[in-house]
mmCIF file of the N, C-alpha and C atoms, coordinates in Angstrom:
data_MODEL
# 
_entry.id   MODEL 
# 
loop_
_atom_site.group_PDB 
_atom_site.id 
_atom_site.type_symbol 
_atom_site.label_atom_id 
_atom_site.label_alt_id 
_atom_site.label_comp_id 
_atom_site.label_asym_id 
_atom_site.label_entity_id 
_atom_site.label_seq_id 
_atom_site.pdbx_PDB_ins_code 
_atom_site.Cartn_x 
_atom_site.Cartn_y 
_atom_site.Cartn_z 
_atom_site.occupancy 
_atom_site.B_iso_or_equiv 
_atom_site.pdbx_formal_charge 
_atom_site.auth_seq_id 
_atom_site.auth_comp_id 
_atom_site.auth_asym_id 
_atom_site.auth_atom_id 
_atom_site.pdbx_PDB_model_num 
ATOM 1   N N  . UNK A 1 1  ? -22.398 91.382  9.662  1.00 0.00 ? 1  UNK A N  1 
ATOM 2   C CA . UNK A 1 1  ? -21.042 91.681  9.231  1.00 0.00 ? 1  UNK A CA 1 
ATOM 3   C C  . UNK A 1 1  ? -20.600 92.981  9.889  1.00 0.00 ? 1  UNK A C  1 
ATOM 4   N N  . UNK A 1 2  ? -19.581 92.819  10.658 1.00 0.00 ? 2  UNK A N  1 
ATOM 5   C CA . UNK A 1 2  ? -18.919 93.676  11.475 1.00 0.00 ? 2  UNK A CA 1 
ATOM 6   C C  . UNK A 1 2  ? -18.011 94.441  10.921 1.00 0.00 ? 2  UNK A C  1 
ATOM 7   N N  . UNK A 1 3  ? -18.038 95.702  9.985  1.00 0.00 ? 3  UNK A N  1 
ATOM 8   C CA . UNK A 1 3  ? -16.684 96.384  9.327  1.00 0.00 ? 3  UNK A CA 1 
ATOM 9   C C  . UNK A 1 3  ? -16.389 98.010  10.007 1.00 0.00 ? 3  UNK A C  1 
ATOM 10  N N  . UNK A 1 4  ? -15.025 97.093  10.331 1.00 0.00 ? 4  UNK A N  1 
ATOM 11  C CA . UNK A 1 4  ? -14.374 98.233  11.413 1.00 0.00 ? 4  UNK A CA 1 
ATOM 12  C C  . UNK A 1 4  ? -13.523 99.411  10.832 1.00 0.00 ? 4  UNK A C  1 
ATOM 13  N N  . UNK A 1 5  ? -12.633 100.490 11.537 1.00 0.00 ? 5  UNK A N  1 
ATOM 14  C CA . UNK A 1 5  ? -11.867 101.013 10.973 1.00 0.00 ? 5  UNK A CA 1 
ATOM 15  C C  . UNK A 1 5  ? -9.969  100.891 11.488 1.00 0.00 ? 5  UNK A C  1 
ATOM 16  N N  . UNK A 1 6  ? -9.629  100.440 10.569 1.00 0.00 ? 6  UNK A N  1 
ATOM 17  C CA . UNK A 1 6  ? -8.144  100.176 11.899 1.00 0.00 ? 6  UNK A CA 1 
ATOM 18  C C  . UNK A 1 6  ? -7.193  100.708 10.837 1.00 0.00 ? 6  UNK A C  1 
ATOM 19  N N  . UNK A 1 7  ? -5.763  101.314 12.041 1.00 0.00 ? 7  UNK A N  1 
ATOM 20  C CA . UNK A 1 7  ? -4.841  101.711 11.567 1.00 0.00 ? 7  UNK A CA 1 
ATOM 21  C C  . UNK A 1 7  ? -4.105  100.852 11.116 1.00 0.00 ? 7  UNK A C  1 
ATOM 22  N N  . UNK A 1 8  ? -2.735  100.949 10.431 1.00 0.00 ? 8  UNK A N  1 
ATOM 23  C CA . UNK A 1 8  ? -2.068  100.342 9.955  1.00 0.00 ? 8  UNK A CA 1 
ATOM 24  C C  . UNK A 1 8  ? -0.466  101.244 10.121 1.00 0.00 ? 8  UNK A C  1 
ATOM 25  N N  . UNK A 1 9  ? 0.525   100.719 11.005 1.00 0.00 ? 9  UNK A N  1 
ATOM 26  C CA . UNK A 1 9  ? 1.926   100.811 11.660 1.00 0.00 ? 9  UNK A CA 1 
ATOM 27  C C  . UNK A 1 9  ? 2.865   100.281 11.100 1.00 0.00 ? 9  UNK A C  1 
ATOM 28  N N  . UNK A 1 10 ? 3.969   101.021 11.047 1.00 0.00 ? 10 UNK A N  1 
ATOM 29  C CA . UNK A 1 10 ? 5.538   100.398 9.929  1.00 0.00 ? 10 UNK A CA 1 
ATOM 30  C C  . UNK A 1 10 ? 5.862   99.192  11.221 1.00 0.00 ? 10 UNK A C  1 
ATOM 31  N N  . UNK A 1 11 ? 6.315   98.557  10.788 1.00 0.00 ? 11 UNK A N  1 
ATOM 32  C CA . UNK A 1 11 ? 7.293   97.379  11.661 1.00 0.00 ? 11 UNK A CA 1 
ATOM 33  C C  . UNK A 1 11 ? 8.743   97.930  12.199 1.00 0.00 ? 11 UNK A C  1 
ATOM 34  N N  . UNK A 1 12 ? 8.940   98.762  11.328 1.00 0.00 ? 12 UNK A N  1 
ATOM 35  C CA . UNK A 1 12 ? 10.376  99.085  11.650 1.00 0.00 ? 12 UNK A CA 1 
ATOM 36  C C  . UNK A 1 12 ? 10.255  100.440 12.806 1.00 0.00 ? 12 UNK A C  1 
ATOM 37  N N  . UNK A 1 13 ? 9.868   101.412 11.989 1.00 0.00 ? 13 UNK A N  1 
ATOM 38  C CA . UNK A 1 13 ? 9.675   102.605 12.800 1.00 0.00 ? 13 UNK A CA 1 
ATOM 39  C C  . UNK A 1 13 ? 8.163   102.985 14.216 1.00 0.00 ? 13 UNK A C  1 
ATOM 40  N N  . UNK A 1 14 ? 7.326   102.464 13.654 1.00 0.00 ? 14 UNK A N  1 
ATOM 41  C CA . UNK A 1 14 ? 6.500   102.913 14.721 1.00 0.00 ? 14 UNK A CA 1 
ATOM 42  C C  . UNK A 1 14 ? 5.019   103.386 14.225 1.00 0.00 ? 14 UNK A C  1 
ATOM 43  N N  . UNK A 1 15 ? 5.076   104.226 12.977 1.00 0.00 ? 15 UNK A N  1 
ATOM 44  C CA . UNK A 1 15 ? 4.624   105.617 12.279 1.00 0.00 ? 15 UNK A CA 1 
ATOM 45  C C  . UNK A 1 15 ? 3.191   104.339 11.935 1.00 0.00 ? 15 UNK A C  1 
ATOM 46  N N  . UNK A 1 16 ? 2.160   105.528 12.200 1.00 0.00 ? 16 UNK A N  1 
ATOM 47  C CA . UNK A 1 16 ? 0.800   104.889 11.538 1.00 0.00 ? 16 UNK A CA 1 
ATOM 48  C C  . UNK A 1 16 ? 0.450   105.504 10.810 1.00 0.00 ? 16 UNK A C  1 
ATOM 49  N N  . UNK A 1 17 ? 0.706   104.982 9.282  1.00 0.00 ? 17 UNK A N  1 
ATOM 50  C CA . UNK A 1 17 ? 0.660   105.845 7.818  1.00 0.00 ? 17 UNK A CA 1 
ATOM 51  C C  . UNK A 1 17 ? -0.486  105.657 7.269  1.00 0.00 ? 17 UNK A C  1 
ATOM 52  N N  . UNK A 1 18 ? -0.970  104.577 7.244  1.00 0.00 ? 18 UNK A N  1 
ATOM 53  C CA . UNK A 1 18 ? -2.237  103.628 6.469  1.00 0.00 ? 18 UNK A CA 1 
ATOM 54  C C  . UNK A 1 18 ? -3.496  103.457 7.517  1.00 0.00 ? 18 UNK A C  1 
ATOM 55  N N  . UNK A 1 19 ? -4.852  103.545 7.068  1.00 0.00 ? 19 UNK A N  1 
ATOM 56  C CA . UNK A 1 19 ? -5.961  102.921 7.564  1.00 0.00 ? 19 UNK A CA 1 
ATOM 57  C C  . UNK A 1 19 ? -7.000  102.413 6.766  1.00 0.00 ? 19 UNK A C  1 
ATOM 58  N N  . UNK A 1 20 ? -7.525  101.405 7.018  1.00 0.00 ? 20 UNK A N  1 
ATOM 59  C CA . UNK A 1 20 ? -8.078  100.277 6.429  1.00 0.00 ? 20 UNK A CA 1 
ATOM 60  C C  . UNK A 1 20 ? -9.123  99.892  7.240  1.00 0.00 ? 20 UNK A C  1 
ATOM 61  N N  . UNK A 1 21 ? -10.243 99.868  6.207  1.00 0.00 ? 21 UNK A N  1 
ATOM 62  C CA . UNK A 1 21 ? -11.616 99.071  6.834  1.00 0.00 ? 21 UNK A CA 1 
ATOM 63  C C  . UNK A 1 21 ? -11.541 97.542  6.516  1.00 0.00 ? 21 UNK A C  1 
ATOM 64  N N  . UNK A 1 22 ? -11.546 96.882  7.449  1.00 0.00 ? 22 UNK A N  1 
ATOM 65  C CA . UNK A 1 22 ? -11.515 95.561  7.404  1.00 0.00 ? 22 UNK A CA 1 
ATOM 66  C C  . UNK A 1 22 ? -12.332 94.887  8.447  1.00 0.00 ? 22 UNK A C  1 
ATOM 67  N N  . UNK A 1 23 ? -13.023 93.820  7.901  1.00 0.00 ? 23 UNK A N  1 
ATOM 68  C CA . UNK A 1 23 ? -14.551 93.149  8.221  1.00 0.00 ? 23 UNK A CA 1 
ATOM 69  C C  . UNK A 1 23 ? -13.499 92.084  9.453  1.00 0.00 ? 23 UNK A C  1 
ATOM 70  N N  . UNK A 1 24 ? -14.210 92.646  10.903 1.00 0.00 ? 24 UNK A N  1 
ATOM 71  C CA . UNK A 1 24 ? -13.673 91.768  11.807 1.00 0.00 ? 24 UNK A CA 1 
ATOM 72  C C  . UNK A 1 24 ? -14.195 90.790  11.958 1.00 0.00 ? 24 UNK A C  1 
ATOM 73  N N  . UNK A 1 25 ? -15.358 90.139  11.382 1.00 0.00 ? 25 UNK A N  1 
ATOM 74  C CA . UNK A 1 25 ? -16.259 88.859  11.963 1.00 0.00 ? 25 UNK A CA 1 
ATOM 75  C C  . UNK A 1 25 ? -15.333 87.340  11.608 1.00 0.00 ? 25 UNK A C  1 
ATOM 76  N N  . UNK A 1 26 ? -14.825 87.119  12.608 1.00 0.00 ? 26 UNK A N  1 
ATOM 77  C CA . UNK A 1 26 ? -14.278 85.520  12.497 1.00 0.00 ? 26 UNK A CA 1 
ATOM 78  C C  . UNK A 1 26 ? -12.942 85.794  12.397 1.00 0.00 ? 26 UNK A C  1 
ATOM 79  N N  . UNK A 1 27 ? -12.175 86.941  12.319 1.00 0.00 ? 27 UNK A N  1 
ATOM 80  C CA . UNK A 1 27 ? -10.791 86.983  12.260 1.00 0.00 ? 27 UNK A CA 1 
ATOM 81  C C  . UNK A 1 27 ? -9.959  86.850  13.609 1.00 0.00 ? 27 UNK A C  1 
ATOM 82  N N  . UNK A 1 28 ? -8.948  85.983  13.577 1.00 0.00 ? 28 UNK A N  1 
ATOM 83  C CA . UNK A 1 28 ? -8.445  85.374  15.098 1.00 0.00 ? 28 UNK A CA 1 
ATOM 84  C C  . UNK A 1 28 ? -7.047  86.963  14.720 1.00 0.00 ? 28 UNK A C  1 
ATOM 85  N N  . UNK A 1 29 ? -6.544  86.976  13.351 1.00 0.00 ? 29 UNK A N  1 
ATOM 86  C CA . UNK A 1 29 ? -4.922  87.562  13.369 1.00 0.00 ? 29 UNK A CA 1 
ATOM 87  C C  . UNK A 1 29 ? -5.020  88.450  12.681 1.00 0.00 ? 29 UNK A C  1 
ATOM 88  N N  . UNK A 1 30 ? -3.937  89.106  13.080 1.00 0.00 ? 30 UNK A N  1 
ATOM 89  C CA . UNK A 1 30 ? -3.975  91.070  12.597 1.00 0.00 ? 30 UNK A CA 1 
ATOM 90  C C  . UNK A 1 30 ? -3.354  91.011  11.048 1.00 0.00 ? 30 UNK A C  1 
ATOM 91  N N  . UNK A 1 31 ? -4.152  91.996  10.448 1.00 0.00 ? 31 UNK A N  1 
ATOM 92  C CA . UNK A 1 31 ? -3.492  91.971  9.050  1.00 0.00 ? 31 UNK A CA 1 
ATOM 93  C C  . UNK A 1 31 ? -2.176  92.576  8.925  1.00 0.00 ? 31 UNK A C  1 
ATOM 94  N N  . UNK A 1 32 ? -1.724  92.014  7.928  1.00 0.00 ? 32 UNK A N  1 
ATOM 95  C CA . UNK A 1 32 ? 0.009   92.080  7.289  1.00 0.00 ? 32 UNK A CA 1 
ATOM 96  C C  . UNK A 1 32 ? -0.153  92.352  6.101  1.00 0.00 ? 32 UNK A C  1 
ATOM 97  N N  . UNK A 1 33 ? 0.571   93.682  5.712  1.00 0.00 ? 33 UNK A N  1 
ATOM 98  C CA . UNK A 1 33 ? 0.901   94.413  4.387  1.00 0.00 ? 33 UNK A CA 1 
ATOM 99  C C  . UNK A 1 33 ? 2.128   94.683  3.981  1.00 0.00 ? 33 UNK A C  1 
ATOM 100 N N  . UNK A 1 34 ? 2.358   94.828  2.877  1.00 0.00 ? 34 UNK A N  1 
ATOM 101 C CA . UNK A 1 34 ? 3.738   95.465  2.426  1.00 0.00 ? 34 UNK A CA 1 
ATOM 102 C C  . UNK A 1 34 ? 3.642   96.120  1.720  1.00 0.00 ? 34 UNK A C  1 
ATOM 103 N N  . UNK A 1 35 ? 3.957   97.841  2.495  1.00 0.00 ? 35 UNK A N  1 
ATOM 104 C CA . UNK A 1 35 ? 3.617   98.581  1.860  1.00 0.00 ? 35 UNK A CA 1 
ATOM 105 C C  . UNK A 1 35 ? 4.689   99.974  2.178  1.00 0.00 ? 35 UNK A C  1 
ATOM 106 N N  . UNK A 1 36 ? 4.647   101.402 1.633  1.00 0.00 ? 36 UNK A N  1 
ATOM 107 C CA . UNK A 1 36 ? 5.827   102.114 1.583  1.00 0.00 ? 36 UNK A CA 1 
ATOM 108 C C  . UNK A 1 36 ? 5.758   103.455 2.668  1.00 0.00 ? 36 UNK A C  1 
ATOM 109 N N  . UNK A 1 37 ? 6.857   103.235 3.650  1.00 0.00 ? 37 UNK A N  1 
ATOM 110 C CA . UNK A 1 37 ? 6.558   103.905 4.986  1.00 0.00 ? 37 UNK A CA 1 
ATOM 111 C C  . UNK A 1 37 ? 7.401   105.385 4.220  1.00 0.00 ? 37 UNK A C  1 
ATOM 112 N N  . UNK A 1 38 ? 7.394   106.348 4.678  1.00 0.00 ? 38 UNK A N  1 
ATOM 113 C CA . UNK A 1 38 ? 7.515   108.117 4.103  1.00 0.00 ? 38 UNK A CA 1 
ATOM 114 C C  . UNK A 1 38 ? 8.424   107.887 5.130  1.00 0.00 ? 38 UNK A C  1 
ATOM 115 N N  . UNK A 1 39 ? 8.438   107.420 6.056  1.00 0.00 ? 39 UNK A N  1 
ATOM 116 C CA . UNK A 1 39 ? 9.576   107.889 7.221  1.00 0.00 ? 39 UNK A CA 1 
ATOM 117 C C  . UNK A 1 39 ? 10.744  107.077 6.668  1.00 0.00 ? 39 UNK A C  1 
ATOM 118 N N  . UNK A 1 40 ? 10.526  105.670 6.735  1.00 0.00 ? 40 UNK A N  1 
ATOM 119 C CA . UNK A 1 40 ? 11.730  105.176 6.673  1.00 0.00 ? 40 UNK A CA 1 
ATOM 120 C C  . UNK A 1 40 ? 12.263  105.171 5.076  1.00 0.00 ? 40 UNK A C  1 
ATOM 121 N N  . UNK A 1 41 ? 11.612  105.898 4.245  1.00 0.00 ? 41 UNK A N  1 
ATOM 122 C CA . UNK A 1 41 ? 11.786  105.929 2.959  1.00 0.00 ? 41 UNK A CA 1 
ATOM 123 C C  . UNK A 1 41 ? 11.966  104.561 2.275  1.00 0.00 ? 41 UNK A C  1 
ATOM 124 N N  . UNK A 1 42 ? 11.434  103.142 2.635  1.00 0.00 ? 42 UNK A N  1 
ATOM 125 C CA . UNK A 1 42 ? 11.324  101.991 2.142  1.00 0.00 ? 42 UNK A CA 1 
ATOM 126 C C  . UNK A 1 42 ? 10.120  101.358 2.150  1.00 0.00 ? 42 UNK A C  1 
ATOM 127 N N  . UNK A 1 43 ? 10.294  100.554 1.406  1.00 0.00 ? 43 UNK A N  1 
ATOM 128 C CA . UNK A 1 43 ? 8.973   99.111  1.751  1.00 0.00 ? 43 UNK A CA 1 
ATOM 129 C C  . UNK A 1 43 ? 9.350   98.086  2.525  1.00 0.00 ? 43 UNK A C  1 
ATOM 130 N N  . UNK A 1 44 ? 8.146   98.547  4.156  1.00 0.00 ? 44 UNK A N  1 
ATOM 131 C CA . UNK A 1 44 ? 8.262   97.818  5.331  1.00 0.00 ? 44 UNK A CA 1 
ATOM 132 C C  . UNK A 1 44 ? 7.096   96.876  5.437  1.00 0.00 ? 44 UNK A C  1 
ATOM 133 N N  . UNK A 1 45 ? 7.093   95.902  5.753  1.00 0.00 ? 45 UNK A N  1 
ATOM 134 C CA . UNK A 1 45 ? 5.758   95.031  6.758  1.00 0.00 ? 45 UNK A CA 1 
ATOM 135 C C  . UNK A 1 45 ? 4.999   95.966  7.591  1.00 0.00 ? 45 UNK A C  1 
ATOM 136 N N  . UNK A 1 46 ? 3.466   96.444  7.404  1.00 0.00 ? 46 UNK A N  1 
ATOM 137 C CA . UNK A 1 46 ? 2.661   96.897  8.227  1.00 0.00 ? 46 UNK A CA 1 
ATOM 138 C C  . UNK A 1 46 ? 1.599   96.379  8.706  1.00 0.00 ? 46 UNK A C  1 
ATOM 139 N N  . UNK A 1 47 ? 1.455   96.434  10.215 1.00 0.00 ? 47 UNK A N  1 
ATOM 140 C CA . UNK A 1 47 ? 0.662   95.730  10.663 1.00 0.00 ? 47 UNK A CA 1 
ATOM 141 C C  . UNK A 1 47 ? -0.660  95.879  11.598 1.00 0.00 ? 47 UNK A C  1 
ATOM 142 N N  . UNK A 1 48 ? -1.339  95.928  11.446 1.00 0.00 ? 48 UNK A N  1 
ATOM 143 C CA . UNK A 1 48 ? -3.225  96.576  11.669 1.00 0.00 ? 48 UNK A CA 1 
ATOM 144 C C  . UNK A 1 48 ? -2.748  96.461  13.589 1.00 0.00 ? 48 UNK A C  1 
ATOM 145 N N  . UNK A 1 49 ? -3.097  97.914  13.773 1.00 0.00 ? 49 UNK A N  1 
ATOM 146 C CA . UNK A 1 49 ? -2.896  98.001  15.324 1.00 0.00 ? 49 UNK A CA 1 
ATOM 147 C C  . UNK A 1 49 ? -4.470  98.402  15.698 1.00 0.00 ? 49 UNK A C  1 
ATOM 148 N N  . UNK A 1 50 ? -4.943  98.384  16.935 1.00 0.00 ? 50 UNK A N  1 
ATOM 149 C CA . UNK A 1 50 ? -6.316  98.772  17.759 1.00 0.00 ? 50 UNK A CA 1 
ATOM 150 C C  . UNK A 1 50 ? -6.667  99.487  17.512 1.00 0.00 ? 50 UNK A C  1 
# 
């Protein structure tokens, strides 16, 4: 079991607010959250970057 460390990026703005260990073994697609960006002062879609 492969558990990595990856960031997590607003959809809207850019900003990498969040990071998350998440077990890469067998995963083809990047995780999707909804969660609350400080920049854009809302709740955006964030999505696990490299």
């Amino acid at each position: 079991m492969t558990v990595k460390k990856s960031a997590l990026a607003c959809s809207i703005c850019g900003s990498r607010n969040y990071s998350k260990k998440v077990n890469s073994a067998g995963r083809t697609e990047r995780l999707e959250v909804k969660k609350f960006c400080k920049y854009c002062n809302q709740h955006t879609i964030h999505r696990e970057t490299k």
